[in-house]
N, CA and C atoms of all chains as a GROMACS GRO file, in nm:
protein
  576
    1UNK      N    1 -21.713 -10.627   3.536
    1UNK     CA    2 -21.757 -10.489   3.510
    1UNK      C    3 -21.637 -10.405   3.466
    2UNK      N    4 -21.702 -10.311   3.379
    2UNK     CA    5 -21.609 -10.233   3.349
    2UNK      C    6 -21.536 -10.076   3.458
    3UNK      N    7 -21.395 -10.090   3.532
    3UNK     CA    8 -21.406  -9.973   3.618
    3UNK      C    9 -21.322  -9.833   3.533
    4UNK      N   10 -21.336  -9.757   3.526
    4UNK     CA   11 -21.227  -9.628   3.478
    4UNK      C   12 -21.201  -9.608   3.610
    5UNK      N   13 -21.051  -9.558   3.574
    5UNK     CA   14 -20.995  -9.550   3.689
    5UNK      C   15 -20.861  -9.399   3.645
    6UNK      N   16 -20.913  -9.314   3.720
    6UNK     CA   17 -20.802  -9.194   3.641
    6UNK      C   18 -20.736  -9.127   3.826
    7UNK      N   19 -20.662  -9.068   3.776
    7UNK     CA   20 -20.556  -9.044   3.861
    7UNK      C   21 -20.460  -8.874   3.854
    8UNK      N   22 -20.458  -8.802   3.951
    8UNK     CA   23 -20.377  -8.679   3.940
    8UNK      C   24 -20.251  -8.728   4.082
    9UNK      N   25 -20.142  -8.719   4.025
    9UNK     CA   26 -20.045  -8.743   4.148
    9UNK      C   27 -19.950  -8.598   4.093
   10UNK      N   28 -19.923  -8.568   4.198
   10UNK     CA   29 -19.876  -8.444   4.218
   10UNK      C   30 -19.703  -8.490   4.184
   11UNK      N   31 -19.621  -8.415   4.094
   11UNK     CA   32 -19.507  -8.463   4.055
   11UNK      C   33 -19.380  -8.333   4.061
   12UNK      N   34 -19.456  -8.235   4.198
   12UNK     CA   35 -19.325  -8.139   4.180
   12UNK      C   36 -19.224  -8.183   4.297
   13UNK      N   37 -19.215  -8.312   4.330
   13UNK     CA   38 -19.115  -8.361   4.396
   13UNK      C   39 -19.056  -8.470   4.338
   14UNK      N   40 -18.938  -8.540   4.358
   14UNK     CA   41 -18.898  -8.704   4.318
   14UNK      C   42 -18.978  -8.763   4.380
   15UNK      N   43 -19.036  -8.772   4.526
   15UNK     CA   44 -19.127  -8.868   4.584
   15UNK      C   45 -19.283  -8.887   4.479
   16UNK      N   46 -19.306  -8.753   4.485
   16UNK     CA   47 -19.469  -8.775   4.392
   16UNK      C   48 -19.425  -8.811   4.226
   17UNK      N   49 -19.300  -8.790   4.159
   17UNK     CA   50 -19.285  -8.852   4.078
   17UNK      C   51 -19.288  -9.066   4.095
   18UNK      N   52 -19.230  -9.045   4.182
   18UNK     CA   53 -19.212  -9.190   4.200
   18UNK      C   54 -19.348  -9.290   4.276
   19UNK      N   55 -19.422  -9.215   4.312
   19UNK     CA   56 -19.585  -9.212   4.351
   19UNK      C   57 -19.630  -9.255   4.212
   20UNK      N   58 -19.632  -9.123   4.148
   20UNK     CA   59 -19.725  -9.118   3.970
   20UNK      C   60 -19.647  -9.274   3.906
   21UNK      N   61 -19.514  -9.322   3.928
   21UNK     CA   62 -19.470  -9.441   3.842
   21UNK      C   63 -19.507  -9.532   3.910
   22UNK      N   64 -19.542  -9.555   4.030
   22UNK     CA   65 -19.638  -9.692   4.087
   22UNK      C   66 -19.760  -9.678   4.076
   23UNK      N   67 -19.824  -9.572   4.098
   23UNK     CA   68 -19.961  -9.599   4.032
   23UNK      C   69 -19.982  -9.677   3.929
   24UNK      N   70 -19.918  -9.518   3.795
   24UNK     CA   71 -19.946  -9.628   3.654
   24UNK      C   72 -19.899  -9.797   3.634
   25UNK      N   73 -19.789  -9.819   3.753
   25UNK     CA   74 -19.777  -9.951   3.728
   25UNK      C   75 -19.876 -10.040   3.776
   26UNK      N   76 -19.886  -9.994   3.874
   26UNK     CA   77 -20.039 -10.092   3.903
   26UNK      C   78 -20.151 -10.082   3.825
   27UNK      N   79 -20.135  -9.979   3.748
   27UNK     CA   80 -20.313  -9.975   3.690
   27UNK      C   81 -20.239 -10.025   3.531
   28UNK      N   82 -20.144 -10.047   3.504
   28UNK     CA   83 -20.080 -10.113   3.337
   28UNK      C   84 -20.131 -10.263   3.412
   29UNK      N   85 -20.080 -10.293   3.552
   29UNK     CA   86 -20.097 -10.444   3.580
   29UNK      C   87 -20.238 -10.502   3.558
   30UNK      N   88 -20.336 -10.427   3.555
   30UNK     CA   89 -20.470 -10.425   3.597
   30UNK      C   90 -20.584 -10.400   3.480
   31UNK      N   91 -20.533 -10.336   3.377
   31UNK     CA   92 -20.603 -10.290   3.300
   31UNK      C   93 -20.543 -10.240   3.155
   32UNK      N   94 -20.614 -10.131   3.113
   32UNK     CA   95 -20.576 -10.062   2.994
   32UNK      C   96 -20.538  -9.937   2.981
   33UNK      N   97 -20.418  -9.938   2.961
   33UNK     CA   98 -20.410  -9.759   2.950
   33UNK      C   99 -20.476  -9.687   2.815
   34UNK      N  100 -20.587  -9.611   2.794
   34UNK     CA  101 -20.653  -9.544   2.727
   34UNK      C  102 -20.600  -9.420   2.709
   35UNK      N  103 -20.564  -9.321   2.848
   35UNK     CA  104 -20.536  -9.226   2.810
   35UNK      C  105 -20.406  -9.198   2.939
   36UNK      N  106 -20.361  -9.091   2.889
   36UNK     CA  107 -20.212  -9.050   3.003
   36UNK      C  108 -20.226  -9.120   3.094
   37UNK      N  109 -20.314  -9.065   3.211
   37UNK     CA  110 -20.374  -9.079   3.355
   37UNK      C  111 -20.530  -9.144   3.353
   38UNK      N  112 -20.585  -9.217   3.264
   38UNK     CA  113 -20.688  -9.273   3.230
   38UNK      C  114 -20.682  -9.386   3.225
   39UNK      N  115 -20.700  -9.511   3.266
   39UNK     CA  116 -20.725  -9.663   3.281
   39UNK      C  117 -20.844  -9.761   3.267
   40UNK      N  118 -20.870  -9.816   3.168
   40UNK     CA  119 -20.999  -9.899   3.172
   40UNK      C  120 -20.979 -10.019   3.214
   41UNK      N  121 -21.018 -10.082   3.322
   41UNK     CA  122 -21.010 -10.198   3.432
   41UNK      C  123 -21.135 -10.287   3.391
   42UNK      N  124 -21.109 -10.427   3.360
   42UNK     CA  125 -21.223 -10.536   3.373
   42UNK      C  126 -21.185 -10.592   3.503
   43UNK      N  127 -21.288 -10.609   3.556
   43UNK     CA  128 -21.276 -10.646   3.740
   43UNK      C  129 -21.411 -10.680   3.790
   44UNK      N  130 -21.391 -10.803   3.865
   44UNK     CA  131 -21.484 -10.803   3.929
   44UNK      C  132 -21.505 -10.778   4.067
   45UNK      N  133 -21.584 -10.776   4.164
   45UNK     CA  134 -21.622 -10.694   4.284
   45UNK      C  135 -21.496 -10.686   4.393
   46UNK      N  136 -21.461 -10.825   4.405
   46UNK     CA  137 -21.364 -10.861   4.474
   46UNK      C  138 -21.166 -10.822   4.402
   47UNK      N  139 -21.178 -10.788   4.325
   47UNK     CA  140 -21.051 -10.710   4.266
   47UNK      C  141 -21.057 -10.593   4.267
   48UNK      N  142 -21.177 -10.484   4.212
   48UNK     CA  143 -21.174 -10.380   4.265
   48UNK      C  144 -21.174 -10.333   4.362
   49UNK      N  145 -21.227 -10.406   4.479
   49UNK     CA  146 -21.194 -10.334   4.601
   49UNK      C  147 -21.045 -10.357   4.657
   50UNK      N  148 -20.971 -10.503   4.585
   50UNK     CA  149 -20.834 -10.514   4.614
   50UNK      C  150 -20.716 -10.407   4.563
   51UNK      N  151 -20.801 -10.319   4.423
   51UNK     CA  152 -20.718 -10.240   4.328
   51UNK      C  153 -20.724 -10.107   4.446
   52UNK      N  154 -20.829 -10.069   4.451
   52UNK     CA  155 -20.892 -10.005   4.518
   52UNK      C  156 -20.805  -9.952   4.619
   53UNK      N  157 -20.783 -10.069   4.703
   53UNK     CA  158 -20.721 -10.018   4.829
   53UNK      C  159 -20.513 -10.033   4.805
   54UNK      N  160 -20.487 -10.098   4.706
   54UNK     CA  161 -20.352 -10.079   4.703
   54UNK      C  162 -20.342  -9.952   4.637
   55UNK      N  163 -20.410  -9.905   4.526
   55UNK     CA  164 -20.361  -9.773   4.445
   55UNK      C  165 -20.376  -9.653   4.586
   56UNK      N  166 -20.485  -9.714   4.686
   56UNK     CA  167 -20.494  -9.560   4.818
   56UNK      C  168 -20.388  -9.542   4.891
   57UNK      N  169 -20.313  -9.693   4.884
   57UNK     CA  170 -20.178  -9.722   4.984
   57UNK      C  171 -20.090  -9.633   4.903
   58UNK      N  172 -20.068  -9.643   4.770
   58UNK     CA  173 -19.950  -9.582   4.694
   58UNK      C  174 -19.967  -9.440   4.712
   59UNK      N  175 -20.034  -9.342   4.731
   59UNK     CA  176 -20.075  -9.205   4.677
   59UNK      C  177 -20.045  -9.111   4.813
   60UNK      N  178 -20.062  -8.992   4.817
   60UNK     CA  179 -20.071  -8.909   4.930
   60UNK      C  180 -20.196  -8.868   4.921
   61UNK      N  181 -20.259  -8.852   5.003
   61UNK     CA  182 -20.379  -8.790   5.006
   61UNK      C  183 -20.413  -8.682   5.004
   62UNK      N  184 -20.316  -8.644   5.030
   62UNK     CA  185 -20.290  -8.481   5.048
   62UNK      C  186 -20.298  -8.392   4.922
   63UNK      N  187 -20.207  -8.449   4.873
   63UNK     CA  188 -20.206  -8.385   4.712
   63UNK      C  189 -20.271  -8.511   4.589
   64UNK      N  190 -20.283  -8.654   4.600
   64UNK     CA  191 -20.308  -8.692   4.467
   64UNK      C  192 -20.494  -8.709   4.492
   65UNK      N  193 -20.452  -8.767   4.382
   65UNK     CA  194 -20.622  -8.787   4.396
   65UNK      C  195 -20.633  -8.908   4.294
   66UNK      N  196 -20.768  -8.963   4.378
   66UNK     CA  197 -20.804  -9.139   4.221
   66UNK      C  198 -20.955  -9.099   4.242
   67UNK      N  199 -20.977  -9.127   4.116
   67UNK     CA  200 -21.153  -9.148   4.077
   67UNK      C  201 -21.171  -9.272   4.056
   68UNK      N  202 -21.275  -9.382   4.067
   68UNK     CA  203 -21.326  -9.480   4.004
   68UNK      C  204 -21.458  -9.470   3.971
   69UNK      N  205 -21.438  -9.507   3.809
   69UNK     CA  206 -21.605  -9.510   3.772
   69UNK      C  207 -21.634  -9.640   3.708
   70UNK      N  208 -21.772  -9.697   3.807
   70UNK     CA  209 -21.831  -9.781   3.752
   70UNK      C  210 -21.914  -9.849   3.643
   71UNK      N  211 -21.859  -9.854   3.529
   71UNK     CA  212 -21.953  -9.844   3.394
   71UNK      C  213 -22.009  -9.993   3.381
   72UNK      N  214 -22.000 -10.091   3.480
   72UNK     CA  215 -22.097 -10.190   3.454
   72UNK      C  216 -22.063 -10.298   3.361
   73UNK      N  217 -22.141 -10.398   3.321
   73UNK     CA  218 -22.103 -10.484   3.285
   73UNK      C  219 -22.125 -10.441   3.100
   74UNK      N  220 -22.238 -10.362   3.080
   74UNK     CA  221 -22.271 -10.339   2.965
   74UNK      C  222 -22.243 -10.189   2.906
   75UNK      N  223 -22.075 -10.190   2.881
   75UNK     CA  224 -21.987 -10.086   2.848
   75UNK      C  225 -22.003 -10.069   2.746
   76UNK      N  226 -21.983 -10.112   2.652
   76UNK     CA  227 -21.954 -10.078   2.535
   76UNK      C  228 -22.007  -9.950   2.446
   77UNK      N  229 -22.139  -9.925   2.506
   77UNK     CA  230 -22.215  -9.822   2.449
   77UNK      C  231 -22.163  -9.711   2.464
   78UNK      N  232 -22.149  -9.751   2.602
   78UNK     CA  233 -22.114  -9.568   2.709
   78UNK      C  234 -22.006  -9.531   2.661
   79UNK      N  235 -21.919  -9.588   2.595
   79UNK     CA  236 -21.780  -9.537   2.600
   79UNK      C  237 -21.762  -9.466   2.414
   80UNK      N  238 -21.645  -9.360   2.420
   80UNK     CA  239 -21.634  -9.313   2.298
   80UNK      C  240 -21.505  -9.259   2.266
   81UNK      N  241 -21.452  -9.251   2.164
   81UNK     CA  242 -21.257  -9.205   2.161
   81UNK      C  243 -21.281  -9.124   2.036
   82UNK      N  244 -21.200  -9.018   1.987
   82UNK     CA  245 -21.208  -8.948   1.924
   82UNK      C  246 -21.069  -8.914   1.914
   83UNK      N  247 -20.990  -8.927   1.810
   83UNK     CA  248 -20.873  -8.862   1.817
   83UNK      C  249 -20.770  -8.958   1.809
   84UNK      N  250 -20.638  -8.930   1.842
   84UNK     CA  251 -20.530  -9.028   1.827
   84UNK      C  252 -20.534  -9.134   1.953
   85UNK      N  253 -20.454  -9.239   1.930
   85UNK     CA  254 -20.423  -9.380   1.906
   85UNK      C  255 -20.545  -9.405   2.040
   86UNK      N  256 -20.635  -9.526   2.017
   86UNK     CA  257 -20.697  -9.571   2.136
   86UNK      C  258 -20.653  -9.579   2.263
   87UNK      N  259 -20.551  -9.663   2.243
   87UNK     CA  260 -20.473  -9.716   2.348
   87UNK      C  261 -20.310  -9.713   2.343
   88UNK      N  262 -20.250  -9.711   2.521
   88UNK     CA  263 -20.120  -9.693   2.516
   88UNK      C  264 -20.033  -9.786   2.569
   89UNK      N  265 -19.914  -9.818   2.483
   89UNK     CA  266 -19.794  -9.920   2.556
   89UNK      C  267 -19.857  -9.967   2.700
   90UNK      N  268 -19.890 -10.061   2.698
   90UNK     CA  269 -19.900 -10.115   2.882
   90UNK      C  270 -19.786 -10.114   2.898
   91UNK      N  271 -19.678 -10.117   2.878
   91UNK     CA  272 -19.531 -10.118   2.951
   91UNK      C  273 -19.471  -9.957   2.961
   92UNK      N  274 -19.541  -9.922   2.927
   92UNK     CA  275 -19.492  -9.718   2.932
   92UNK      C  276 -19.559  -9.662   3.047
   93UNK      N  277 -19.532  -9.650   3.198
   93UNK     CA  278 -19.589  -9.569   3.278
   93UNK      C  279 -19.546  -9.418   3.226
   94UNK      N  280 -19.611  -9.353   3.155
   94UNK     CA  281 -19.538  -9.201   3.099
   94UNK      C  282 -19.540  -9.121   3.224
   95UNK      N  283 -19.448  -9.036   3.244
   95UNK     CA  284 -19.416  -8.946   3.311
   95UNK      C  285 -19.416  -8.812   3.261
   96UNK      N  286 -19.549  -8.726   3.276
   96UNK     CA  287 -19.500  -8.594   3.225
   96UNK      C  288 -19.497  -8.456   3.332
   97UNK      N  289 -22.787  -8.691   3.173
   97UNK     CA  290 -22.707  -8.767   3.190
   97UNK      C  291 -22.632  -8.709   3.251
   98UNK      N  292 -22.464  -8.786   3.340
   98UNK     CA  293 -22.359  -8.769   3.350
   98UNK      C  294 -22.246  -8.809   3.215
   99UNK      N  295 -22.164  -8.716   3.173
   99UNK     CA  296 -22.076  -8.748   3.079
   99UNK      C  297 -21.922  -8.720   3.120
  100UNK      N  298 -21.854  -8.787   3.163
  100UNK     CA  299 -21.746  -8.780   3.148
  100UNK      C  300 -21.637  -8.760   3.074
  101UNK      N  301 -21.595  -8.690   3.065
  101UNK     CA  302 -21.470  -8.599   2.976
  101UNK      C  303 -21.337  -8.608   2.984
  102UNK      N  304 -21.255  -8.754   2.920
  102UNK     CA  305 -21.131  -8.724   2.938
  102UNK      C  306 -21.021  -8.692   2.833
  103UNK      N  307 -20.907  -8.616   2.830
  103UNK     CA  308 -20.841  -8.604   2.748
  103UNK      C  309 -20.693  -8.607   2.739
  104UNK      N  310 -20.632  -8.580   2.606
  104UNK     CA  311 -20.529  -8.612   2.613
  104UNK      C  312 -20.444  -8.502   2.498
  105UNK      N  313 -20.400  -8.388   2.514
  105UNK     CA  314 -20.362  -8.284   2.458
  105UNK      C  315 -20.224  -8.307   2.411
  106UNK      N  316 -20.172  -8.337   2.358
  106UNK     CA  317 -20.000  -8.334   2.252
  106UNK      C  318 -19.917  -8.154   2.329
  107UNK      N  319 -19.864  -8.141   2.442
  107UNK     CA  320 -19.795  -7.994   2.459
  107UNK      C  321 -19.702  -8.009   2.442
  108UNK      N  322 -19.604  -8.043   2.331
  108UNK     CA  323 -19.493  -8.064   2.276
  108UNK      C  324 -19.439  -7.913   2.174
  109UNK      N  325 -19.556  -7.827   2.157
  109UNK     CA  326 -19.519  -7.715   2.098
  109UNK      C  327 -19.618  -7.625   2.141
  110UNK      N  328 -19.623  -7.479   2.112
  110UNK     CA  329 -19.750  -7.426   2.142
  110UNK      C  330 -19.814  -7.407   2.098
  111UNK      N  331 -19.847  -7.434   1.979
  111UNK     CA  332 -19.974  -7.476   1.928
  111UNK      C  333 -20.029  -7.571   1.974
  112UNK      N  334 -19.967  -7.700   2.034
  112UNK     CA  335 -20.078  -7.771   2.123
  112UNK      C  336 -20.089  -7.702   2.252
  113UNK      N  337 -20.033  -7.661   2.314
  113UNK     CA  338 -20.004  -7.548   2.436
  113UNK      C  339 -20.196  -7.494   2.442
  114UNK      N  340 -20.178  -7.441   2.335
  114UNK     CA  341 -20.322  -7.348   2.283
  114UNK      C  342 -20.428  -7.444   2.296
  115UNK      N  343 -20.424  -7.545   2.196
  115UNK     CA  344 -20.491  -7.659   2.184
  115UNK      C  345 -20.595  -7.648   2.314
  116UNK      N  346 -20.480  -7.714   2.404
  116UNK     CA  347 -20.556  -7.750   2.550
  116UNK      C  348 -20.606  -7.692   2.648
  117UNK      N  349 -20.555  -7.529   2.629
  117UNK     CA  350 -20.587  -7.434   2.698
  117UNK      C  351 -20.772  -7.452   2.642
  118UNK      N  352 -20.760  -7.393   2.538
  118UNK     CA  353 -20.878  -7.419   2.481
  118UNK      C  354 -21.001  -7.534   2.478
  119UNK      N  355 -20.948  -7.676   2.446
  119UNK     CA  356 -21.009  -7.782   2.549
  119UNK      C  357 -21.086  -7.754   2.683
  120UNK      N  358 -20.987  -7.702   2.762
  120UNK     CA  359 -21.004  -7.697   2.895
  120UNK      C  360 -21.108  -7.635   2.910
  121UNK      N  361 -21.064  -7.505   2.843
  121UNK     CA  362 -21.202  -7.396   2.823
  121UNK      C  363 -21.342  -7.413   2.799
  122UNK      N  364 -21.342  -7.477   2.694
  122UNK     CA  365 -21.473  -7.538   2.658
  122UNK      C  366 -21.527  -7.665   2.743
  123UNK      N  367 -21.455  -7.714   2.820
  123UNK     CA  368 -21.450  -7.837   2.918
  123UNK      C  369 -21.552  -7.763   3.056
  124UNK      N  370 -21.455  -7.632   3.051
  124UNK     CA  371 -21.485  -7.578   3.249
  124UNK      C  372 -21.638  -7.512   3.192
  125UNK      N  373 -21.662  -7.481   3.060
  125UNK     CA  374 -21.767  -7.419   3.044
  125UNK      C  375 -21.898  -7.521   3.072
  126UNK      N  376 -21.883  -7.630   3.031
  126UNK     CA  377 -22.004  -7.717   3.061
  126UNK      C  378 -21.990  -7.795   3.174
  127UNK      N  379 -21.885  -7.836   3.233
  127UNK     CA  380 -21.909  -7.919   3.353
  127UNK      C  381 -21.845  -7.877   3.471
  128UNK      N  382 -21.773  -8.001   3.548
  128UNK     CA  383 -21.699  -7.965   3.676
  128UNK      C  384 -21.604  -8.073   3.676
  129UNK      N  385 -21.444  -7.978   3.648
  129UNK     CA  386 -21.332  -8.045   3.637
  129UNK      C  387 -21.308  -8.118   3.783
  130UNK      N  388 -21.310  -8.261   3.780
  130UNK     CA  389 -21.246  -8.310   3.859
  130UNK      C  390 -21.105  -8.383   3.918
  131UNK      N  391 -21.003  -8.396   3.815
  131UNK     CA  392 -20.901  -8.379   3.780
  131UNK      C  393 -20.858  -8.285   3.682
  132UNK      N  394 -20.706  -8.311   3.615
  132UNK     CA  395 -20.648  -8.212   3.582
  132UNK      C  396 -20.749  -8.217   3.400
  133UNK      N  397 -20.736  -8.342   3.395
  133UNK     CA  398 -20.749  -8.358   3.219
  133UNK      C  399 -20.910  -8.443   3.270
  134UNK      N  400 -21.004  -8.438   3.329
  134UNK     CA  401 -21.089  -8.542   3.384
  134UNK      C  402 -21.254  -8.398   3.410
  135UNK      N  403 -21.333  -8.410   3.321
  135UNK     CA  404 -21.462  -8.321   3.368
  135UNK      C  405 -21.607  -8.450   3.345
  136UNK      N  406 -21.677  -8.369   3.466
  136UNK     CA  407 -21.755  -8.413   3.447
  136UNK      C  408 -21.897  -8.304   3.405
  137UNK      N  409 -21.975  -8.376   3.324
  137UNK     CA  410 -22.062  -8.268   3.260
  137UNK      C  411 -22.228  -8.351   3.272
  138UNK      N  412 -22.311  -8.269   3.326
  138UNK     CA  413 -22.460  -8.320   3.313
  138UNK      C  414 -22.489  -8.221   3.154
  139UNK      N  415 -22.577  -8.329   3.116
  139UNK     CA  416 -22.594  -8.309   2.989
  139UNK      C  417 -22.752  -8.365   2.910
  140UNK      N  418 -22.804  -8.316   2.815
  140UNK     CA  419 -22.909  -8.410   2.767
  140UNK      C  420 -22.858  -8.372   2.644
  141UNK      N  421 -22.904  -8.549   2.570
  141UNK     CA  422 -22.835  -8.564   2.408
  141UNK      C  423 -22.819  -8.488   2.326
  142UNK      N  424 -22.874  -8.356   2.247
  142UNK     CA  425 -22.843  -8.237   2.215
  142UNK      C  426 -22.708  -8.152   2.256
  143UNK      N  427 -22.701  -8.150   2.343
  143UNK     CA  428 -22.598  -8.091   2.450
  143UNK      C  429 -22.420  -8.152   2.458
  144UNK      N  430 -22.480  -8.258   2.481
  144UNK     CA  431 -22.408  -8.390   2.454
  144UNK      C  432 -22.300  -8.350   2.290
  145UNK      N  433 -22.382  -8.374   2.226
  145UNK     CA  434 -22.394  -8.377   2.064
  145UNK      C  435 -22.315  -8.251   2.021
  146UNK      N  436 -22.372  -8.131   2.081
  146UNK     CA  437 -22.270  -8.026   2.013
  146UNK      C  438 -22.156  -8.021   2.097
  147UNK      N  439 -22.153  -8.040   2.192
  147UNK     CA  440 -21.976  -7.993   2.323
  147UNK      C  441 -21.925  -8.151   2.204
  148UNK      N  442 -21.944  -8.235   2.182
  148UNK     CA  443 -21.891  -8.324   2.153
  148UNK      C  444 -21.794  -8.304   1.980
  149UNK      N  445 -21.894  -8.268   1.884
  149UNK     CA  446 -21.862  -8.194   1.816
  149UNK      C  447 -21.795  -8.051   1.798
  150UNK      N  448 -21.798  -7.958   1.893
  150UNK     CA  449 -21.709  -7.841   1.935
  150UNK      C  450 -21.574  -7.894   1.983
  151UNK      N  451 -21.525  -7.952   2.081
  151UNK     CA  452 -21.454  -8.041   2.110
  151UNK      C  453 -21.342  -8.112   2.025
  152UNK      N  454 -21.435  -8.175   1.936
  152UNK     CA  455 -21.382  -8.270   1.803
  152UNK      C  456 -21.286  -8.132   1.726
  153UNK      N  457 -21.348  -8.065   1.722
  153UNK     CA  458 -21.319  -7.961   1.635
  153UNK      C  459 -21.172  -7.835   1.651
  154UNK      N  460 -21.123  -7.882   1.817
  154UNK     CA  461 -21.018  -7.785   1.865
  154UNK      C  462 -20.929  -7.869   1.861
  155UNK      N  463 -20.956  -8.046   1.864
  155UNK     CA  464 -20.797  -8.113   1.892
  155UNK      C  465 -20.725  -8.111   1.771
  156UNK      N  466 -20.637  -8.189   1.708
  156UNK     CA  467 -20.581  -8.242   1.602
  156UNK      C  468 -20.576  -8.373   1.637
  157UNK      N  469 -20.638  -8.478   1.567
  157UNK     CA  470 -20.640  -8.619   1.614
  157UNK      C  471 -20.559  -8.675   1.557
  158UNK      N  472 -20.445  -8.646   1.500
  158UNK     CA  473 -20.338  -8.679   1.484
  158UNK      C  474 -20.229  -8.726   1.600
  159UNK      N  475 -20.229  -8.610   1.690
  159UNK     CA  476 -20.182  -8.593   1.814
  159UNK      C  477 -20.252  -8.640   1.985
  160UNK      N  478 -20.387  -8.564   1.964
  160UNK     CA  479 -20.433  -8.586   2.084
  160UNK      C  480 -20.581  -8.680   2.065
  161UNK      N  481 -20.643  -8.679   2.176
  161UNK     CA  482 -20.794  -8.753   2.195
  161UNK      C  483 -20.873  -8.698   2.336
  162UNK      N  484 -20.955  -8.782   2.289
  162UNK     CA  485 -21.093  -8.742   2.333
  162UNK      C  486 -21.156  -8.853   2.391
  163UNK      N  487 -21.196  -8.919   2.494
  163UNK     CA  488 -21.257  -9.020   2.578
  163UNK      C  489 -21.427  -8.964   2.603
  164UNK      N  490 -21.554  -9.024   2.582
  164UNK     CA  491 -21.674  -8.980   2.660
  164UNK      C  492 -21.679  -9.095   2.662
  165UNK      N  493 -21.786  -9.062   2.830
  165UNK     CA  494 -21.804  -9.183   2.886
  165UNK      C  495 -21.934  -9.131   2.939
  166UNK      N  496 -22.044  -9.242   2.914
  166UNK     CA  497 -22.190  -9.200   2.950
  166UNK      C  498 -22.246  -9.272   3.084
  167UNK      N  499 -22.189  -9.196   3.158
  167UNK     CA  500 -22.295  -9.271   3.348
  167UNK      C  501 -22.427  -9.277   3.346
  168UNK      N  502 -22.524  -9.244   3.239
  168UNK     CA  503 -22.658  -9.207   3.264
  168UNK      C  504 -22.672  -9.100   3.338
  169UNK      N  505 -22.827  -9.128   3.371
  169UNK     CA  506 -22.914  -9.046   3.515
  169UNK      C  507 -22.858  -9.094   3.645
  170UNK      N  508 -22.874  -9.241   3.630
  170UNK     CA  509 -22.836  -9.232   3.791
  170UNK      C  510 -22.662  -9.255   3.820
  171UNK      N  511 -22.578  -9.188   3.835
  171UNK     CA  512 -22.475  -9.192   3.817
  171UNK      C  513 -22.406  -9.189   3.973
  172UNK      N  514 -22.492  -9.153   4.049
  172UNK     CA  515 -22.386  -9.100   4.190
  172UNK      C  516 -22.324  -9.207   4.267
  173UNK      N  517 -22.398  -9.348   4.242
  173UNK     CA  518 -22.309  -9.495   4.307
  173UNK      C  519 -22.207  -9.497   4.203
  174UNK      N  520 -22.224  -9.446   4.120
  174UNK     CA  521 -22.099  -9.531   3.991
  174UNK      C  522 -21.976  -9.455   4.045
  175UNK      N  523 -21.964  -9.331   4.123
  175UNK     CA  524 -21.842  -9.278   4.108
  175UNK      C  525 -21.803  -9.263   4.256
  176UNK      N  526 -21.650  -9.255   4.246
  176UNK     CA  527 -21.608  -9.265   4.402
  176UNK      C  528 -21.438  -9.229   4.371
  177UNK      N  529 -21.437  -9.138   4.511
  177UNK     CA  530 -21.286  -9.034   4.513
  177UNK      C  531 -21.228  -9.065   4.614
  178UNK      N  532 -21.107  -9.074   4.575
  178UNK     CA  533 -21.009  -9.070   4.694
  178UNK      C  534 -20.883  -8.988   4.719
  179UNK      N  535 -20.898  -8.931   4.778
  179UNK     CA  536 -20.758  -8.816   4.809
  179UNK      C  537 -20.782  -8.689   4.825
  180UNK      N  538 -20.671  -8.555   4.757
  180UNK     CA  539 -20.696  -8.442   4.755
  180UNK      C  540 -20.816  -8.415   4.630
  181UNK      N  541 -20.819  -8.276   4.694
  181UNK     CA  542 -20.960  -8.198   4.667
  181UNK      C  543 -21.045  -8.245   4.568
  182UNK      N  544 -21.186  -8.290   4.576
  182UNK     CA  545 -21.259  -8.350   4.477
  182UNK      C  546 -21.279  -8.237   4.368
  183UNK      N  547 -21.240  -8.133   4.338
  183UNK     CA  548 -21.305  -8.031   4.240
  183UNK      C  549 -21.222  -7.909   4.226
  184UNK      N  550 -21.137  -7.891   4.145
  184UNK     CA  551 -21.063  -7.801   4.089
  184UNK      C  552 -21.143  -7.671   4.027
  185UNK      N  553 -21.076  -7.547   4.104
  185UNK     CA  554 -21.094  -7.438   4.034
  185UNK      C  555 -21.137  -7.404   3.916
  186UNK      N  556 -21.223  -7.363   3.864
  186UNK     CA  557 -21.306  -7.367   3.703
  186UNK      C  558 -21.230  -7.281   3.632
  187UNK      N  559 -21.207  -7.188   3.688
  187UNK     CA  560 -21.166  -7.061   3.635
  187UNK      C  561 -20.986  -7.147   3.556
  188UNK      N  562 -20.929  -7.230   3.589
  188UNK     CA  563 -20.781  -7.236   3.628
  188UNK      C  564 -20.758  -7.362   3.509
  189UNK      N  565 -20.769  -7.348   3.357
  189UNK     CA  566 -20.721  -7.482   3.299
  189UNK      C  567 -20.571  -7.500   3.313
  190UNK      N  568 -20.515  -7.556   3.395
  190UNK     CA  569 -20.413  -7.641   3.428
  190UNK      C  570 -20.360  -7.683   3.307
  191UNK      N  571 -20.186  -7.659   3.283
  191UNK     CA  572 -20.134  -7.664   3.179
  191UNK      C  573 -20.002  -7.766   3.278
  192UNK      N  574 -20.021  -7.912   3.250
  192UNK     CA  575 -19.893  -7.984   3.325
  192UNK      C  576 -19.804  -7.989   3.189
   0.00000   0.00000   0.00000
């Protein structure tokens, strides 16, 4: 199935900076970077709940936040891009 | 439907500065921002069709993009949060 997986980590410290660069590394490990803080994940039941619970370990709860959305096995429809480049460097966790 | 809204604004000058302010704007007007760059919008295809096209119409796709993502009707198993606050201030487009 297809999961999106987007992410706000709070970066007015070095710690939540360094939060926001393990996230994206785990979700470059895992998937596709589409957009900044946007990730498209192929996974099945038993990986997402493994992604799942390491990206909750990395984060504060306090300030970040993760969404996952389940788009199923039959994605292709649902999804749409408009604008510049589809996809980004899997080796670039960007930092902005 | 549920439509998901993600984006990706170029603020490298202020004219994209504007750009996204504007995005945002037209973003908080139809749905409910749940991250910074992340809305979600109930919608029927008409609806859909013009925010999509309005939208198209403020980025420069040279620079930035545009992600929709269609949950359907029944959308409320597909999505799941973890961390700080599920729902950001409407009023407040967030300029990181």
């Amino acid at each position: 199935m297809l999961v999106l997986i987007t992410y706000d980590v709070s970066t007015m410290d070095r710690e939540g900076r360094r939060r926001l660069s393990r996230v994206a590394k785990k979700c470059v490990d895992h998937g596709q970077r589409v957009q900044n803080s946007v990730f498209e994940c192929i996974l099945d039941a038993a990986q997402f709940r493994r992604l799942r619970y390491e990206l909750e370990e990395l984060i504060d709860k306090d300030t970040d936040s993760l969404r996952f959305y389940n788009l199923g096995d039959n994605y292709k429809s649902k999804v749409d891009h408009v604008g510049a480049k589809e996809t980004y460097d899997m080796s670039d966790p960007l930092i902005l």
